[in-house]
C-alpha positions as CSV (number, residue, x, y, z in Angstrom):
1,X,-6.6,7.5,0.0
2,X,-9.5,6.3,-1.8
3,X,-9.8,2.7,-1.5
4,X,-10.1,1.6,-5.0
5,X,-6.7,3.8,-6.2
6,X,-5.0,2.2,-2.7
7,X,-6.0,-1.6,-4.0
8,X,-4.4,-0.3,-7.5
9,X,-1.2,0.9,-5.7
10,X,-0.6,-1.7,-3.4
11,X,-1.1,-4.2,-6.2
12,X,0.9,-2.7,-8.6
13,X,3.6,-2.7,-6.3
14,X,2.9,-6.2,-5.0
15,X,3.2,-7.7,-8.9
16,X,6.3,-6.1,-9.3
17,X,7.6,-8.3,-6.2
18,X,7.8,-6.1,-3.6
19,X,5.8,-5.0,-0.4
20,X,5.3,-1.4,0.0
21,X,6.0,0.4,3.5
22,X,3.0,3.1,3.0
23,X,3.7,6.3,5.0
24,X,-0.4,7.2,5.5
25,X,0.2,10.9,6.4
26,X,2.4,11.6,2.9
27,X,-0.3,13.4,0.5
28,X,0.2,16.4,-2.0
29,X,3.5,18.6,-1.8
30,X,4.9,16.5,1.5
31,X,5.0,13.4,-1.3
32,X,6.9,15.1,-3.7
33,X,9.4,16.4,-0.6
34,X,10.0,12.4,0.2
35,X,11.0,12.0,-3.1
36,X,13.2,14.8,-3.8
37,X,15.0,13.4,-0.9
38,X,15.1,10.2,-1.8
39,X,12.9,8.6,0.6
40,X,10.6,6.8,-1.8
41,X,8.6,5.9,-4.7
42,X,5.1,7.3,-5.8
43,X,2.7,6.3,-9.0
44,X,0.8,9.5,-9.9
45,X,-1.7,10.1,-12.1
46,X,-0.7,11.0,-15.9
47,X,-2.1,14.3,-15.5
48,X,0.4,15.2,-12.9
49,X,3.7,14.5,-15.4
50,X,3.7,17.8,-16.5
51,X,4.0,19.5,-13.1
52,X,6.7,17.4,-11.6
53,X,9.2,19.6,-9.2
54,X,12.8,19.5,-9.9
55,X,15.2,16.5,-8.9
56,X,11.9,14.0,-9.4
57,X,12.2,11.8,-12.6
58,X,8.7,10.2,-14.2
59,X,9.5,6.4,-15.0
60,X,7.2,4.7,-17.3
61,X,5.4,1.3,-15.7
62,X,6.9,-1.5,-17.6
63,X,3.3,-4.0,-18.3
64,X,1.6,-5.3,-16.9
65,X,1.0,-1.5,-15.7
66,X,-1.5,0.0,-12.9
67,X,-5.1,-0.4,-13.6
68,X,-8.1,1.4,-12.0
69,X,-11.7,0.1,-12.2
70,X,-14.2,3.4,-12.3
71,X,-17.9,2.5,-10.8
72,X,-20.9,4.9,-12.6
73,X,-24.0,5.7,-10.9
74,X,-26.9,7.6,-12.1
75,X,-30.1,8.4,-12.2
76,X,-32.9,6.3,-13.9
77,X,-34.2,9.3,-15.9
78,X,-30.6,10.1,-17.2
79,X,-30.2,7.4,-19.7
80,X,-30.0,8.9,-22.7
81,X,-26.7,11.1,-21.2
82,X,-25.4,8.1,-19.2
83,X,-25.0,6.2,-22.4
84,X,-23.6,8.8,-24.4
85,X,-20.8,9.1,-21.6
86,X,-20.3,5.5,-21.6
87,X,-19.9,6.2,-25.5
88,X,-17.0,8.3,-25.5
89,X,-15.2,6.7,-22.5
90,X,-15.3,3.2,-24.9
91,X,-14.3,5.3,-27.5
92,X,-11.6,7.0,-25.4
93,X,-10.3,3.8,-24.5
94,X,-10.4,1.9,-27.5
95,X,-8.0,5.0,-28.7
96,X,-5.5,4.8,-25.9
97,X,-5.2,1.3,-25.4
98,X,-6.6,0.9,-22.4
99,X,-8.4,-2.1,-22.6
């Protein structure tokens, strides 16, 4: 797991008051087994709540909810692109709520 969406998982969990027992070798369609069988509890991306398999139910994060922190590098010479990304992200954002 990437470190910086396993600090967001672990923490969510930990601020809604409990520990989590992580199971390291669960990725992909062997997560979605688990819970199907009622041997768990995953936060997915929003992107994913379309596709969920039958028996799983999505539950909404009551606030304070998850947050990841992205990290952009680039190239010197690519400023001009670099800030129109950073444009639309903020504007992205700003539209969803995020921040």
């Amino acid at each position: 797991m990437a470190p910086g969406f396993y600090d967001t998982v672990v923490g969510a969990c930990r601020a809604a008051g409990f520990e989590p027992e992580l199971d390291e070798h669960a990725a992909g369609n062997t997560v979605w087994g688990y819970l199907a069988r009622g041997r768990g509890i995953a936060l997915i991306n929003a992107s994913l709540s379309e596709q969920l398999p039958a028996g799983i139910k999505l539950l909404e994060l009551a606030p304070p909810s998850a947050t990841l922190t992205i990290d952009a590098i680039w190239h010197q010479g690519e400023l001009a692109m670099i800030e129109r990304a950073l444009e639309a992200a903020a504007g992205l954002a700003a539209e969803r709520d995020w921040l």
